[in-house]
Each structure stands twice: as C-alpha cells, then as structure tokens.
N, C-alpha and C positions, 0 to 999 in steps of 0.2 A: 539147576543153573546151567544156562548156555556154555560150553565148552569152545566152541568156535569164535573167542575175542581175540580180534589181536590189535596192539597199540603199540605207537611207534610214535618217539620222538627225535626228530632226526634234520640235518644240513639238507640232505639231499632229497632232489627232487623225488618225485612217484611216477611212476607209470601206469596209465588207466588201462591202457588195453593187459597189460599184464598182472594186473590187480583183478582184471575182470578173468585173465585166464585160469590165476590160481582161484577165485572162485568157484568156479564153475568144478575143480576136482574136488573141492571141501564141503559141497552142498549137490544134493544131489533132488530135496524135497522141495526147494522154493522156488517159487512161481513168478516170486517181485524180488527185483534188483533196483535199491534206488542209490543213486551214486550224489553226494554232495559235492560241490570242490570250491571252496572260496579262493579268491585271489589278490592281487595287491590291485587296488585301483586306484587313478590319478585323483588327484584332489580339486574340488572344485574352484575353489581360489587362489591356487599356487600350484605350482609343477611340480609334481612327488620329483625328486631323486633317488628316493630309495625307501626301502620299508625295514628298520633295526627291530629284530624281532629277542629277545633275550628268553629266556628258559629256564628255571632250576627242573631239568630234566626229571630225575626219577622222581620228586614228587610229580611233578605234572601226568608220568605215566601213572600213577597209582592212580591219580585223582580222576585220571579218563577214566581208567577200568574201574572203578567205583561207577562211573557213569554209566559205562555202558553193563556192567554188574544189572544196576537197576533198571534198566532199557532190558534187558533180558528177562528179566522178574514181571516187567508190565507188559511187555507182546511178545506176544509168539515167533520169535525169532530164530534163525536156521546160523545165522552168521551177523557177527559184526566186525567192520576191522575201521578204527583212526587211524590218520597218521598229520601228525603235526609238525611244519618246520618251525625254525627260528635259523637266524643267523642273519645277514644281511641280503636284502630279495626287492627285485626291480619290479617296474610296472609290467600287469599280466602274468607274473611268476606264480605256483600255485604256493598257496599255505598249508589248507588241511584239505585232507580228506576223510568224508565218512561213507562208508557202505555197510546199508544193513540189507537183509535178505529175509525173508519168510514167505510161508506158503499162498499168500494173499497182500495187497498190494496196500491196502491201509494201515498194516500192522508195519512193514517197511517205511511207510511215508512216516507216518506218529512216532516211531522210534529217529529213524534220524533229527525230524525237528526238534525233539526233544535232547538227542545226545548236542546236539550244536549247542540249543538254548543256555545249557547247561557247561558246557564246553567253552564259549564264550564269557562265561560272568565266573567262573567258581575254580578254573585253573589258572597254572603261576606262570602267564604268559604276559611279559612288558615291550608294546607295540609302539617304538619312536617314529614319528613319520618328518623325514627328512627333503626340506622341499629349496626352491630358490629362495622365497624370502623368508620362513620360519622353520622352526625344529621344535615339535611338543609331543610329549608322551601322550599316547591316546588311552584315557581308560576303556577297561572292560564293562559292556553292555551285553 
C-alpha cells in the first residue's frame, strides 16, 4: 500500500507551487506529475454570488483515503495528496485539489480521474450555489 497519501479537508486555500515543491522532496522515482484543481465557476443563467460548500469533515477525509487507498492498489503510484475546501468561496476560488505522481504518465492521468470520479459522487460534501435570482443545493455527480 502507497505510503505517500495525504488528505486534507480544510477553510483554506492551497498553494500550487508549494504543493509542487513539497512534492518533489517526497518522490524522487516519478516521471508524471498530474495536478487536478477544480473551481467555483459562474452559472450560466444567473450570477453565482458565492458557492456554500458544507463538510462532515473526518468522514469526508476517511472516505477520500479509502479512495485514494484504492487508486494506490490499481496504479502504480509514487504519491497522491487531496485537498478539499468547504466553507463559503467566490467565483474562480479553488475547491479541491488532486495530485498523483508515478513513474509513467498514464498511471497518473487514470489515477486522478478516477480519485475525482469517485470524490465527486461518494463523499459528504453539500454544494449551495447562491446566485441573484435562486439558491439550490447542487447534487453530487
């Protein structure tokens, strides 16, 4: 089992370049670095004001590292690290991020589509999207 998971649910924001610097001391064999980052984007029939992101945090980090657990078990992976906000976040603010790493660039790519796929439908993340004229909870897809 990959040792190099790390998961984080958390207010504050991430920083890429410093995500990519601790990288780079915790892996020294990988070849592929593929960096995810979703974000809040405006809606197309109303003007977000803001994106309510709610969390029952320690299940949610179990439920990642169960994911990325099994992302470890199906590719050859050097590293993976989430990180997920919630709280309240404007348009272009970042939400999550995933980076996984291995010696070859397909095992990287297949592993993060799969840790999001999975990341999106199956953790305890409740996304309000708060605009001018409506306010509805957006289910997970």
């Amino acid at each position: 089992m990959l040792n190099k998971i790390i998961v984080a649910v958390q207010k504050s924001d991430f920083d890429l370049n410093a995500e990519m610097e601790n990288l780079k001391l915790k892996t020294e064999k990988a070849g592929a670095v593929v960096f995810f980052v979703g974000k809040v984007r405006d809606l197309e029939d109303d003007n977000l004001k803001y994106l309510e992101i709610e969390s029952f945090e320690e299940l949610a980090k179990i439920q990642i590292k169960e994911i990325c657990n099994d992302a470890a078990n199906k590719w050859d992976l050097e590293y993976i690290l989430v990180k997920h906000r919630f709280g309240r976040l404007k348009i272009n603010d970042n939400i999550v991020l995933v980076i996984t790493s291995s010696k070859h660039r397909k095992n990287a790519y297949e592993a993060s589509e799969f840790i999001m796929e999975y990341l999106k439908s199956n953790v305890p993340f409740w996304k309000k999207e708060v605009a001018d004229k409506t306010q509805k909870w957006v289910e997970n897809s």
